[in-house]
LUMFITOR-807970 format. One record per atom (N, C-alpha, C): residue number from 1; residue in one letter; atom name; x, y, z. Coordinates in steps of 0.2 Angstrom, whole numbers, plus 5000, padded with zeros to 4 digits. Layout:
% residues N
   nr  rest  atom     u     v     w
  NUM     A    CA     X     Y     Z
...
END
This chain:
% residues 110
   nr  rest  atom     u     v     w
    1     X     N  5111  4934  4988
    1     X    CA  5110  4941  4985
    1     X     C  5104  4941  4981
    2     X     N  5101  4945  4982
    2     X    CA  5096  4947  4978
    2     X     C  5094  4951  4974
    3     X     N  5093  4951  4969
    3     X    CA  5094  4955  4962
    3     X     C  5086  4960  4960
    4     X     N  5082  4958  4964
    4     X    CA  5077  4964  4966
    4     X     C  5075  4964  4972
    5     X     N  5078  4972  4973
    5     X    CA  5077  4975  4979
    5     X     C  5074  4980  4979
    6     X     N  5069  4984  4984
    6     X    CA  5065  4989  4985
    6     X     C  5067  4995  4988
    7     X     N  5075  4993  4992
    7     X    CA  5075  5000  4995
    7     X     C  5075  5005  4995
    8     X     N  5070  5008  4999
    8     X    CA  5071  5016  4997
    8     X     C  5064  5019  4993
    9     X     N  5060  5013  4992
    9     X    CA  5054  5015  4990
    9     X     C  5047  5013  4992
   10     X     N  5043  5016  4991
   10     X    CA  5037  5014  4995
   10     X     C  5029  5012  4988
   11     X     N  5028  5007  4991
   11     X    CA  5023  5004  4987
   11     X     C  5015  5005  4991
   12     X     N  5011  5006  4989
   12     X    CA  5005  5007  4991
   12     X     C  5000  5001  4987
   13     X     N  5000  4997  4993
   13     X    CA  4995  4989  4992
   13     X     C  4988  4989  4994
   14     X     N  4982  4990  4989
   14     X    CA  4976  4991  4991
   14     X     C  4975  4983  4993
   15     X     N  4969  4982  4998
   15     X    CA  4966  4976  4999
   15     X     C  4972  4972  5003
   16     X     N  4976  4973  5007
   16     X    CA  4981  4969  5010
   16     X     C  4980  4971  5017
   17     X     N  4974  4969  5017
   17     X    CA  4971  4965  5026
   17     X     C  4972  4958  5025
   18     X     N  4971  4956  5020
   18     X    CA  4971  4948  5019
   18     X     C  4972  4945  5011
   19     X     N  4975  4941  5012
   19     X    CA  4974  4937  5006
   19     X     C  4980  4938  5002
   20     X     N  4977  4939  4994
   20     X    CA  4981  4943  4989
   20     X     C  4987  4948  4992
   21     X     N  4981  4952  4993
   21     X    CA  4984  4959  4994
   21     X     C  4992  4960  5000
   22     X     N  4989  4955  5005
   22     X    CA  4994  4954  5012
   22     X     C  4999  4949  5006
   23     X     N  4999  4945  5005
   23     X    CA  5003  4942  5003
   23     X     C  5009  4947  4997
   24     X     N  5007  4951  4994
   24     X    CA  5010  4957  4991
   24     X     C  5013  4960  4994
   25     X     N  5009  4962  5000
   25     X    CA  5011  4967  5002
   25     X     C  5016  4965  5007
   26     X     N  5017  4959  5010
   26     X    CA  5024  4955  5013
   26     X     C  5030  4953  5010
   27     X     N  5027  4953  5002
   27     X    CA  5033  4953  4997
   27     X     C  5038  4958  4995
   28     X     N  5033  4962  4994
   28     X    CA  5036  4966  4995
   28     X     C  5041  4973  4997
   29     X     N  5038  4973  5004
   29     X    CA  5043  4973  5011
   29     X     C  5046  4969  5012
   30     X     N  5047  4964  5010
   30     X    CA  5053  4958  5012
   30     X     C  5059  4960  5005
   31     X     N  5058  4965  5002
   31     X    CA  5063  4968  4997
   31     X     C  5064  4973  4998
   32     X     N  5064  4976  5004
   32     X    CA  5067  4983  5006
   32     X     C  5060  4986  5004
   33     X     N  5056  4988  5003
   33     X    CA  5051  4992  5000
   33     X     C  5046  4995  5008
   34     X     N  5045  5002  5007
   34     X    CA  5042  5004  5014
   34     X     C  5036  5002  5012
   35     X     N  5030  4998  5016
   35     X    CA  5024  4997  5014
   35     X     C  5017  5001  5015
   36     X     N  5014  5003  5010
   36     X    CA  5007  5009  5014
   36     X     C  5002  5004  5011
   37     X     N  4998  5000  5018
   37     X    CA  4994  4993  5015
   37     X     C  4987  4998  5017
   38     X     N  4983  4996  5013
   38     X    CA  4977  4998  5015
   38     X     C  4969  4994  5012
   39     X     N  4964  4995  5015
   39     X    CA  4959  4992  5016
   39     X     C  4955  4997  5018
   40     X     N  4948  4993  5020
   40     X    CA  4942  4997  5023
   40     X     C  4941  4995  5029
   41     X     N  4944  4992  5030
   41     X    CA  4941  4989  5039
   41     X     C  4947  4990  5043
   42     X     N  4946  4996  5049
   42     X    CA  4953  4998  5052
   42     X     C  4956  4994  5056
   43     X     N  4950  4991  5059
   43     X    CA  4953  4984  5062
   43     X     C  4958  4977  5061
   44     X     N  4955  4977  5055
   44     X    CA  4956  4970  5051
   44     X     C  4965  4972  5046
   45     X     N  4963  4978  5046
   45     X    CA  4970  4981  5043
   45     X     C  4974  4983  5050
   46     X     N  4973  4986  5054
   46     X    CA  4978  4985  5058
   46     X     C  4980  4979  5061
   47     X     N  4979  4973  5062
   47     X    CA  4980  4969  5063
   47     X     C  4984  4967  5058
   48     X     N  4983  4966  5051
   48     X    CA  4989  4966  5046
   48     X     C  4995  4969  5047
   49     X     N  4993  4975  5050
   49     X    CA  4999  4979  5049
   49     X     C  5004  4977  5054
   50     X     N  4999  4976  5062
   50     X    CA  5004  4973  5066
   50     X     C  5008  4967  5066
   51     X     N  5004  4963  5061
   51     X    CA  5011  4954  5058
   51     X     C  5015  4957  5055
   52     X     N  5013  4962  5052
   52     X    CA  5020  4966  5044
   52     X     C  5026  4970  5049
   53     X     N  5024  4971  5053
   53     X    CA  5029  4975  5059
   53     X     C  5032  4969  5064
   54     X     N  5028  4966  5065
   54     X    CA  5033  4959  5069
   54     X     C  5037  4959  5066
   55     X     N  5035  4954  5061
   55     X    CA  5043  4952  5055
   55     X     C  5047  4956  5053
   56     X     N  5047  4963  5053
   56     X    CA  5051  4967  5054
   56     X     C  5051  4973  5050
   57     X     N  5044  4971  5048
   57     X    CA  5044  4976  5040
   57     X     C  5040  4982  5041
   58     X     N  5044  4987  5037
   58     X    CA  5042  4994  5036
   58     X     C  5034  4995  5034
   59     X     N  5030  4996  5038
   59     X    CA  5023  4997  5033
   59     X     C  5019  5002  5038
   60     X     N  5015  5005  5034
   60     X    CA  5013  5010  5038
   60     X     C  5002  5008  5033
   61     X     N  4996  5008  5041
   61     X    CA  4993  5007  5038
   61     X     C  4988  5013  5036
   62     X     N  4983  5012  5030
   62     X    CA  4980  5019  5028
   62     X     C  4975  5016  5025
   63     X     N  4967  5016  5031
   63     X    CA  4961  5014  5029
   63     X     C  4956  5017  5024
   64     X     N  4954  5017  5019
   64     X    CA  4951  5019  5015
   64     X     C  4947  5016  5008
   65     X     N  4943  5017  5005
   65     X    CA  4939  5013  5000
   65     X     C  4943  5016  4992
   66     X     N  4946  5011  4991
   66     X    CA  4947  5014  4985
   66     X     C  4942  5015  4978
   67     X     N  4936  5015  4979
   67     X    CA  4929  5014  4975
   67     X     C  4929  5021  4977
   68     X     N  4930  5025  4982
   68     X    CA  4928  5033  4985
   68     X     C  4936  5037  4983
   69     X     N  4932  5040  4974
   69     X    CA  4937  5046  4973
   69     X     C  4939  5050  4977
   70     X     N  4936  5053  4980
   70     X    CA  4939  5059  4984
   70     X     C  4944  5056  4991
   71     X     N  4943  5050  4993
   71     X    CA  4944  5046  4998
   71     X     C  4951  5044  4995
   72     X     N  4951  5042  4990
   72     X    CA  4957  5040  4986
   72     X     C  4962  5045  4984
   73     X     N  4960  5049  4982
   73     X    CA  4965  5055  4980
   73     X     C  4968  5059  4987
   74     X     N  4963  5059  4993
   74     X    CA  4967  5063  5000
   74     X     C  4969  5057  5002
   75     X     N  4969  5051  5001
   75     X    CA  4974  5048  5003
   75     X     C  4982  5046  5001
   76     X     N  4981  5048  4993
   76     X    CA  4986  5049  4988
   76     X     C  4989  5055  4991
   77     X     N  4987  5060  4993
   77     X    CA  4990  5066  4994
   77     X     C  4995  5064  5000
   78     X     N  4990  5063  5005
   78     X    CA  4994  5061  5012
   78     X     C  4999  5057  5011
   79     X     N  5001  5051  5008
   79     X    CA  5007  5046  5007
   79     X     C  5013  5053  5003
   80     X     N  5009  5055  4999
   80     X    CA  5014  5060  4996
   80     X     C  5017  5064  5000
   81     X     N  5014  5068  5003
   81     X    CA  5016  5072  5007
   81     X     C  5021  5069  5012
   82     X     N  5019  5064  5014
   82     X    CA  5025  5061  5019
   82     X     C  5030  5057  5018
   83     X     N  5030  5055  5010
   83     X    CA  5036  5052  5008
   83     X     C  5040  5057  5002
   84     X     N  5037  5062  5001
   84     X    CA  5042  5064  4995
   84     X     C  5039  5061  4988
   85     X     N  5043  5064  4982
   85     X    CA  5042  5064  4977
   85     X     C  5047  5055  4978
   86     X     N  5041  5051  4975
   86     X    CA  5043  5041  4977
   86     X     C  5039  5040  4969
   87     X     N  5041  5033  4968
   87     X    CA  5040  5032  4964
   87     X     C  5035  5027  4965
   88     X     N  5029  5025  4966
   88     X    CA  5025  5020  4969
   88     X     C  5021  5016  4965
   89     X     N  5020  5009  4968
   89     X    CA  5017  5005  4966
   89     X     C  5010  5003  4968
   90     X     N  5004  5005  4965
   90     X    CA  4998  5002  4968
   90     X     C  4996  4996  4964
   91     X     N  4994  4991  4968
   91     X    CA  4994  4983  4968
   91     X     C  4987  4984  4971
   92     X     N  4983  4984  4966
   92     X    CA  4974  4982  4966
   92     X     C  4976  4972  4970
   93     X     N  4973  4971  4974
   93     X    CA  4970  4965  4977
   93     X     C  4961  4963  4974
   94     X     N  4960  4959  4970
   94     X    CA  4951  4961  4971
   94     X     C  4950  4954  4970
   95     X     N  4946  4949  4971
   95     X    CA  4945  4944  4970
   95     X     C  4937  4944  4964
   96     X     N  4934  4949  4962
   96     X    CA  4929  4950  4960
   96     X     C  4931  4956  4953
   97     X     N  4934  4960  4954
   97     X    CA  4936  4964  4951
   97     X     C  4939  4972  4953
   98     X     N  4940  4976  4952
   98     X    CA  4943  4981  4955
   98     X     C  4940  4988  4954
   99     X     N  4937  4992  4956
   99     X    CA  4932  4997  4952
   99     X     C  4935  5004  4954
  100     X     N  4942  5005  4953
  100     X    CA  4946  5009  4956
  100     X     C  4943  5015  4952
  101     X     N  4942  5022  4955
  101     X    CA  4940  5029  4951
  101     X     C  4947  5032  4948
  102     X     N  4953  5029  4950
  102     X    CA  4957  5037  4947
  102     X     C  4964  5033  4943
  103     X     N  4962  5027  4944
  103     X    CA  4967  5021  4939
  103     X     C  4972  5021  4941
  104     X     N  4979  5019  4938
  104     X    CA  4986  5021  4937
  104     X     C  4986  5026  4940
  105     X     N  4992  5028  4945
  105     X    CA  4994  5034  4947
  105     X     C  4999  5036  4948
  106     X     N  5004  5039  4947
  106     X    CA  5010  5044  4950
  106     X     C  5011  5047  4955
  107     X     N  5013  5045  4962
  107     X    CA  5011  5051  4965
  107     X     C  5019  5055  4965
  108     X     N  5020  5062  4965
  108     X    CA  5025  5067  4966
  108     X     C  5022  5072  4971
  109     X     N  5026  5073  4978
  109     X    CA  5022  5080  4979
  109     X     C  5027  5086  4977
  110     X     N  5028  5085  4971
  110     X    CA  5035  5090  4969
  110     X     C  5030  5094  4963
END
């Protein structure tokens, strides 16, 4: 039994093509949690997405630079829109550091 479970929510993992970021982003779909994993390289990110979907896990992926305000916030809209008012986790991956424009966020589409 597991005393942290995700179901029913969805997590939004920047930088999870590889590395940190995949390793979170596998964690946390292995705790019921839907995954929206994203990165800049659509290639390098679908292929992530396709091992997260082998194994059997919920992930959906969404290419995008999170250094690109406008980029970041239409993609924040999109996740919302399709998931509902969720409660979400964004898990910066950086191994240099993170230079996110819009910080911490909520998304609600309510």
């Amino acid at each position: 039994m597991s005393w942290f479970r995700l179901d029913g929510r969805v997590a939004l993992v920047t930088g999870a093509s590889r590395g940190l970021g995949f390793a979170m982003a596998e964690a946390l779909a292995e705790q019921g949690a839907h995954v929206v994993v994203n990165g800049r390289d659509p290639a390098t990110l679908a292929e992530a997405a396709r091992r997260l979907t082998a194994a059997g896990h919920a992930v959906e992926p969404m290419a995008f630079d999170v250094t690109d305000a406008a980029a970041t916030l239409a993609a924040m809209a999109r996740i919302g829109a399709a998931h509902g008012s969720t409660s979400w986790s964004t898990m910066p991956a950086c191994s240099t550091g993170c230079r996110s424009p819009t910080g911490p966020t909520r998304i609600s589409s309510g």
